[in-house]
N, C-alpha and C positions, 0 to 999 in steps of 0.2 A: 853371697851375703855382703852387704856395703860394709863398711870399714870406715869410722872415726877418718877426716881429712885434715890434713896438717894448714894452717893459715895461709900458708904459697900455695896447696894444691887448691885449695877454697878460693882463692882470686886468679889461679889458671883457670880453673873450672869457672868461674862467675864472668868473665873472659871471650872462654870459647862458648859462652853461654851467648852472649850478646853479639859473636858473631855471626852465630848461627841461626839466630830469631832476633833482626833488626827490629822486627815487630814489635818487643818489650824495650819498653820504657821505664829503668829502673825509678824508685821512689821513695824506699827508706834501706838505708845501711845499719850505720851506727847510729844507736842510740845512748843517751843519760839513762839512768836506771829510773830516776823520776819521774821522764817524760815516758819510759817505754813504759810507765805504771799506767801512766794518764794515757797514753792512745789506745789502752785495752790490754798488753804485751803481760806474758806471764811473766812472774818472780825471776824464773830461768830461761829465760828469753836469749835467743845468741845474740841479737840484736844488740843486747847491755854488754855482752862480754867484751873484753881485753884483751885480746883482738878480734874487733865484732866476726861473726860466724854465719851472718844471715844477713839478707837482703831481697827485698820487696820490690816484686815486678807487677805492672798491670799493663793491658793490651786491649785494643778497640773488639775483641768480642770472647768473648767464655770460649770459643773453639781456638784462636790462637793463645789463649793462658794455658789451654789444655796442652797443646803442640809447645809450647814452651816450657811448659811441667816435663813431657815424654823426654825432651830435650835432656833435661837437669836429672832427671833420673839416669839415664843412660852416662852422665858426667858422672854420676856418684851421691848428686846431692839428693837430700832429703827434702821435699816437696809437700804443698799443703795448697789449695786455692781456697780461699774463705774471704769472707766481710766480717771485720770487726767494727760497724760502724759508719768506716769513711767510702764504703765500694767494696765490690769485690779487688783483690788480687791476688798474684803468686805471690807465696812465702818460700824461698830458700836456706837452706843451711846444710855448712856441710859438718854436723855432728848430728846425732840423734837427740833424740827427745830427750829432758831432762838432764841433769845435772852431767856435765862431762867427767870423767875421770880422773881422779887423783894425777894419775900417770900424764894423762892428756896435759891436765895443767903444769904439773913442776918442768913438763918439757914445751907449751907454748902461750900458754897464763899467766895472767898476773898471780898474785897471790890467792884469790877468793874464784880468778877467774873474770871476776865484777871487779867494778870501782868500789 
């Protein structure tokens, strides 16, 4: 079972991510809370968090986003390929869905986690 990733394990991991599949081409990290409203991005998006927890890859075909999802998983992260919009791409993060934990935050969050 994956395990919550701490901010350093999340940009070791995003790292050997991008050594290992020069093919992605990162595209969004951190995001404002505002903007991540307007590109589609849920309320609890890692993308808004304090210290962002997700980042956005895309690749010249569905088969290496795939091979770079296999990749991110086997790091630990938590993987999504979807279009909201602007194209398909990889979604990374290294938390789970929803709201991170109490715990998680008072030891790597701001106060809300968000701005």
């Amino acid at each position: 079972m994956k395990r919550p990733m701490t901010p350093v394990e999340f940009d070791a991991a995003k790292r050997e991510l991008e050594r290992r599949c020069p093919f992605l081409s990162a595209t969004s990290g951190r995001r404002h809370a505002d903007r991540n409203l307007r590109v589609g991005g849920r309320r609890d998006s890692k993308h808004a968090m304090l210290p962002c927890m997700a980042q956005d890859y895309v690749a010249d075909s569905q088969e290496l986003m795939e091979e770079g999802a296999h990749v991110a998983v086997s790091l630990g992260m938590w993987t999504l390929i979807h279009d909201v919009g602007v194209g398909n791409h990889l979604h990374t993060q290294g938390l789970p869905t929803g709201p991170p934990s109490e715990q998680w935050l008072a030891e790597h969050g701001e106060e809300n986690g968000k701005e």
